[in-house]
Each structure stands twice: as structure tokens, then as C-alpha cells.
C-alpha positions in Angstrom: -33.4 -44.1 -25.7 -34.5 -47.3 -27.7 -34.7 -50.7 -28.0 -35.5 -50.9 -31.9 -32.2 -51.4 -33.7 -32.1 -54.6 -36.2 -29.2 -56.2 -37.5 -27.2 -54.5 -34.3 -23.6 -56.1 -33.5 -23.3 -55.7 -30.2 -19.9 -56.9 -27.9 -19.1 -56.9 -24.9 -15.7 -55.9 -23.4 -12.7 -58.5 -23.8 -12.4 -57.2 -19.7 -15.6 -58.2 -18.6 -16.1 -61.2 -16.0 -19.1 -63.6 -17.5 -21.7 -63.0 -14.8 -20.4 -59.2 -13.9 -22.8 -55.7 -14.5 -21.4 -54.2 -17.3 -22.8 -52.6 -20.7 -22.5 -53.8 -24.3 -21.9 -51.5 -27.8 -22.7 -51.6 -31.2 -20.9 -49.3 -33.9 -22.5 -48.4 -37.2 -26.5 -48.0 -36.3 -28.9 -46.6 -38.5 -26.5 -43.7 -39.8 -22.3 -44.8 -40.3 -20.7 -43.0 -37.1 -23.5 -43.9 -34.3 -22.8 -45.7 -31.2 -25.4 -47.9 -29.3 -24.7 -48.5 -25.4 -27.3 -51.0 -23.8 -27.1 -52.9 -20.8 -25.7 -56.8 -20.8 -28.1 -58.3 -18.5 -31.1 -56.1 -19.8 -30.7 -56.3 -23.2 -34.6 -55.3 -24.0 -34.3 -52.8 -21.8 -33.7 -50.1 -24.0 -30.8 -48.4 -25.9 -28.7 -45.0 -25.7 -27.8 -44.1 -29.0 -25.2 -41.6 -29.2 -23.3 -39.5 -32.4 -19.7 -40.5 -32.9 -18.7 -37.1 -32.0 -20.4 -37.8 -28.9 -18.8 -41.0 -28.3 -15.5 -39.9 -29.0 -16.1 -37.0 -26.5 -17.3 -39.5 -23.8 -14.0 -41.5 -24.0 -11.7 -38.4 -24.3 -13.4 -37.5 -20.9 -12.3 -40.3 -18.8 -16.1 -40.8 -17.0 -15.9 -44.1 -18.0 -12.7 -45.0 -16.3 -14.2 -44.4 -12.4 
């Protein structure tokens, strides 16, 4: 986890309700294929950083869909 990534883009889901829990992601950090995953209402609190292999495994999963 970390909370140190400038020049970041992060976005929230087109889904999301203004004032709802939900997380925010950012494509492209420090290496071209990473994926960052923070939280919307904590935005300091830190960052999961994850391969794009290991994105694209998380969404072929389906966790995210519960």
C-alpha cells in the first residue's frame, strides 16, 4: 500500500451516487500497465497498487460484482 503517487488520474465510477462508499482508480502509475485502487472518501488514506495482470485477473473473477 501507498499514498505517494504524483500526477495520479484518478475517477470514480460513472455508477456511483455522490455521497455513497465506493473506491476510486487510476491507470498508468509509475510503470505503463499498473492500476491504483484508493478509497473516495479517504483519499490520504493510502493506495493498493496492483499489476495489470493482476487487475485484469480481479475483474475476470467477479469479486467485485457482490
Amino acid at each position: 500500500m501507498t499514498d505517494d503517487l504524483p500526477g495520479a488520474r484518478w475517477f470514480k465510477s460513472t455508477r456511483s451516487q455522490p455521497n455513497a462508499d465506493c473506491v476510486e482508480i487510476a491507470f498508468g502509475l509509475r510503470e505503463a500497465g499498473c492500476v491504483g485502487v484508493r478509497d473516495s472518501k479517504d483519499p490520504s488514506g493510502g493506495t493498493l497498487v496492483f499489476t495489470g495482470e493482476q487487475w485484469d485477473r480481479f475483474l475476470r473473477s467477479g469479486i467485485w460484482r457482490v
